[in-house]
C-alpha positions as CSV (number, residue, x, y, z in Angstrom):
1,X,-32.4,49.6,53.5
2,X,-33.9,51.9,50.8
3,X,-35.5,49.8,48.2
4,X,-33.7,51.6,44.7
5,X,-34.4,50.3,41.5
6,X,-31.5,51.4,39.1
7,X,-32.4,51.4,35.3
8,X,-29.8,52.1,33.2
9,X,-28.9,52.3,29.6
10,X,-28.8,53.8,26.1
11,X,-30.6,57.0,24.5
12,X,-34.4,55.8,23.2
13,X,-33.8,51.8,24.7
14,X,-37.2,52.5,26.5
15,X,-35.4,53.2,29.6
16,X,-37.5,56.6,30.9
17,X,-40.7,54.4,30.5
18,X,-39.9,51.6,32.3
19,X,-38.3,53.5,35.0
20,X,-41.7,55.1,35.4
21,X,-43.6,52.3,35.3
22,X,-41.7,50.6,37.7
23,X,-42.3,53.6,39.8
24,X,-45.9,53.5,39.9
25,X,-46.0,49.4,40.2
26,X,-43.5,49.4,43.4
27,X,-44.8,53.4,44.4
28,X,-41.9,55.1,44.7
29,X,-40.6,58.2,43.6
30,X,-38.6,58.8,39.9
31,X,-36.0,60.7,38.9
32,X,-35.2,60.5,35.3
33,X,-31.2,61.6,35.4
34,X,-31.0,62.2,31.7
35,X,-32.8,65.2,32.5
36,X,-30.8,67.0,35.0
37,X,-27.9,66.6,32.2
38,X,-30.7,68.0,29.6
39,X,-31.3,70.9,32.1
40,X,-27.9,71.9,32.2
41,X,-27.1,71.4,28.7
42,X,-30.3,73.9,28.1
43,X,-29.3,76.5,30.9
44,X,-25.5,76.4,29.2
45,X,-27.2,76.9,25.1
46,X,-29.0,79.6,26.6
47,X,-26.4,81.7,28.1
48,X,-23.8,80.6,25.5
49,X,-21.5,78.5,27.7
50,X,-19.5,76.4,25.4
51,X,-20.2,72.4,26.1
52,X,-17.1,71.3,27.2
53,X,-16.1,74.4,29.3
54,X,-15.9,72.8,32.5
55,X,-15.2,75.9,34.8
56,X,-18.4,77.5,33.4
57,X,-20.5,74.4,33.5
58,X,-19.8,73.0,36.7
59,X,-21.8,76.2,38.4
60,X,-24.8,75.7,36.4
61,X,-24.6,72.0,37.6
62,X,-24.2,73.0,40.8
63,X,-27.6,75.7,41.0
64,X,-29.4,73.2,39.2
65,X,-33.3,73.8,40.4
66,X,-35.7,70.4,40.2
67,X,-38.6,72.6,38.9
68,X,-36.5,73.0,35.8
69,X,-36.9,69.3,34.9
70,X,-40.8,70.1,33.9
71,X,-39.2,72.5,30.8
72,X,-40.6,71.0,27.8
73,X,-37.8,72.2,25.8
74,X,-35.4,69.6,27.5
75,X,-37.4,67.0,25.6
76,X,-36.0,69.2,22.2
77,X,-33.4,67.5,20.2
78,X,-30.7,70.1,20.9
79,X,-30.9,69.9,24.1
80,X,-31.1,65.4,24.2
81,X,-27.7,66.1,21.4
82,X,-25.7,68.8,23.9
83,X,-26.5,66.7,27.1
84,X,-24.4,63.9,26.1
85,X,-21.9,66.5,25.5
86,X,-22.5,67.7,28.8
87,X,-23.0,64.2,30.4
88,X,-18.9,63.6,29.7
89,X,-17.7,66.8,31.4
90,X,-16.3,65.6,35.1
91,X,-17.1,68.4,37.0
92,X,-20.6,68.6,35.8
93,X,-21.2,64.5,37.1
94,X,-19.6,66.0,40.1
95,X,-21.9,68.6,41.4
96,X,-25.5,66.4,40.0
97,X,-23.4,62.9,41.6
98,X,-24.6,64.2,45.5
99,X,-28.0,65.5,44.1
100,X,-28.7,61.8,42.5
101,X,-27.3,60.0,46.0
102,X,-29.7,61.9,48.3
103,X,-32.7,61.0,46.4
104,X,-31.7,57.6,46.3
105,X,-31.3,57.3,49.6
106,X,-34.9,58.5,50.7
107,X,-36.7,56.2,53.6
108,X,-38.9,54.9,51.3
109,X,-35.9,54.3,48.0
110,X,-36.7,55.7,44.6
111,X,-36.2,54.5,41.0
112,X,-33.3,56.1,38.7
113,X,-33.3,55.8,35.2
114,X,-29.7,56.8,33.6
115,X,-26.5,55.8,32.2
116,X,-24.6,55.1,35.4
117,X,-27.0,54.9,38.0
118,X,-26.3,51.3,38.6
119,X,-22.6,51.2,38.6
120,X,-21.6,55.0,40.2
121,X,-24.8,56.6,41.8
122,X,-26.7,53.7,43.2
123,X,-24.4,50.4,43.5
124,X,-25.8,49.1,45.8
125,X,-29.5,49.3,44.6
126,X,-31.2,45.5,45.1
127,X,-32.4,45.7,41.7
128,X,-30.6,46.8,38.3
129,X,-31.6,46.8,34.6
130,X,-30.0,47.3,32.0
131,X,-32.6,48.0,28.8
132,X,-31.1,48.1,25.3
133,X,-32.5,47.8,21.9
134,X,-30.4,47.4,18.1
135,X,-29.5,50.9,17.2
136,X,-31.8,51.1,14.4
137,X,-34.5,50.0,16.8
138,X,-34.3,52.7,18.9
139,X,-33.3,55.3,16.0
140,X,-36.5,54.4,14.6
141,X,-38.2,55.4,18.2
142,X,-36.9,58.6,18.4
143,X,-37.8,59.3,15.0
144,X,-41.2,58.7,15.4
145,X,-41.1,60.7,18.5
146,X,-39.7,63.6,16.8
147,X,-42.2,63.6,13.8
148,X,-45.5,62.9,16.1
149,X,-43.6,66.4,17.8
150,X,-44.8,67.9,14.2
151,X,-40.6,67.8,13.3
152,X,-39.0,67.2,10.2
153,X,-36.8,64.3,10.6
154,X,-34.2,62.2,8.5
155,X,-33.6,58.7,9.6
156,X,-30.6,58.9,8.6
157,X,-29.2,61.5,10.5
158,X,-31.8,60.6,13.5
159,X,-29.7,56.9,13.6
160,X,-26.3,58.9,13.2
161,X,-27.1,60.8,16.4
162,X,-27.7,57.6,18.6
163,X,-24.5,56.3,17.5
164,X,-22.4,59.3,18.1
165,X,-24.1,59.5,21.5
166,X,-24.0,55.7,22.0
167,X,-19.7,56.5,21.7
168,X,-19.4,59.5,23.7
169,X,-21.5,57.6,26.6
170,X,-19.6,54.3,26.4
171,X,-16.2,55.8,25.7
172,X,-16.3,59.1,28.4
173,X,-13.8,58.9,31.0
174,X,-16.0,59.6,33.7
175,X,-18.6,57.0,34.4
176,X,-19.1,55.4,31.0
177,X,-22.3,53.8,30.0
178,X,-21.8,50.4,31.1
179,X,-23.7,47.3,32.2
180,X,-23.2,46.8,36.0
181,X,-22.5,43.3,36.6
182,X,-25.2,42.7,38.9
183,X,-27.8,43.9,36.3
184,X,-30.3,42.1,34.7
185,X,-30.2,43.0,30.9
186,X,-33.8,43.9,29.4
187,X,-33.5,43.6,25.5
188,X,-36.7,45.8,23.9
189,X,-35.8,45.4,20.1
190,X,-39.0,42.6,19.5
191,X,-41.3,43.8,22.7
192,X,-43.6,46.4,22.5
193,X,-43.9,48.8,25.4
194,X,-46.3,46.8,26.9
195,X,-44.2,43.4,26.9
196,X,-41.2,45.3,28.1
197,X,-42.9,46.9,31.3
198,X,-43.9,43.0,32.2
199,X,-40.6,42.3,31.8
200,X,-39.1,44.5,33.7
201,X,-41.6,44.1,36.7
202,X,-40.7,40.5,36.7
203,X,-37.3,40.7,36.6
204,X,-37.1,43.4,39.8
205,X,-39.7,41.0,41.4
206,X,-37.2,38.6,41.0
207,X,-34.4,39.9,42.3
208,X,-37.0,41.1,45.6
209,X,-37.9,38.0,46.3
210,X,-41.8,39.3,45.5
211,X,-44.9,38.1,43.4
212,X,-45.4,40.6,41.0
């Protein structure tokens, strides 16, 4: 069996991190699943495809090239704010939900970082997180994030945005942000990024049966 490590959970919990240094600990490949949602959320701003408009969406999702994950403008907050608009579209989880399977399923297994990877893409995986971190926690992430991009922010607004987000992921019909129950929960608010990938190596040694 594949060894997949599924790491799921809100926008700026430390998540992507983990995921990736979890990746290089175990050596296996990532995906960061956020992004493919970014990607088509970009392609549809850029050809003015409305954001819930599912008949032109689901095509984009469906020609949706891999290279395109390098495009530094995913990382843009327009694109992080559409994708959770994107994200709650059915037909759009559709065509990237076969996509997400087959790289799970490579001989050697792979770690996924998302919002569902866990309970829809990857149930099975021998290992789940869950990472979380208060609201203002992870507000105050992004924000820093944001201004070391040379961007104007407001916290305010910056802490609005996780919690609209934090709704529209937990509340969407189709696979809703949600802590599988098999998943070990990774809290970041007090650890440093540091503490947290410890944590997380430990807690998928764990559940491996390995000495980290």
């Amino acid at each position: 069996m594949p060894l997949v490590i599924a790491v799921d959970g809100p926008a700026a919990s430390g998540k992507g991190t983990i995921a990736r240094a979890l990746a290089r600990h175990f050596g296996l490949p990532h995906l960061d699943t956020g992004a493919l949602y970014r990607a088509v959320a970009l392609a549809a701003l850029r050809a003015g495809v409305g954001l819930e408009d599912a008949r032109a969406l689901a095509p984009l999702a469906a020609a949706l090239d891999l290279a395109r994950l390098d495009d530094p403008a995913l990382r843009d907050r327009a694109a992080a704010e559409a994708a959770s608009r994107v994200s709650a579209v059915p037909e759009v989880r559709a065509a990237l939900f076969r996509l997400q399977r087959a790289f799970a399923a490579q001989p050697r297994g792979a770690v996924l970082d998302g919002r569902d990877i866990g309970t829809v893409i990857a149930p099975d995986a021998p290992a789940k997180l869950f990472v979380t971190a208060a609201p203002e926690v992870r507000a105050g992430r992004r924000a820093a994030e944001l201004r070391a991009a040379g961007l104007d922010v407001d916290d305010g607004e910056v802490l609005a945005d996780i919690l609209a987000r934090d709704r529209r992921d937990s509340e969407r019909a189709a696979a809703p942000l949600v802590r599988a129950a098999d998943a070990d929960l990774l809290d970041t608010t007090d650890l440093d990024i540091d503490a947290a990938v410890r944590r997380a190596i430990e807690l998928v040694s764990a559940r491996l049966g390995q000495s980290f």
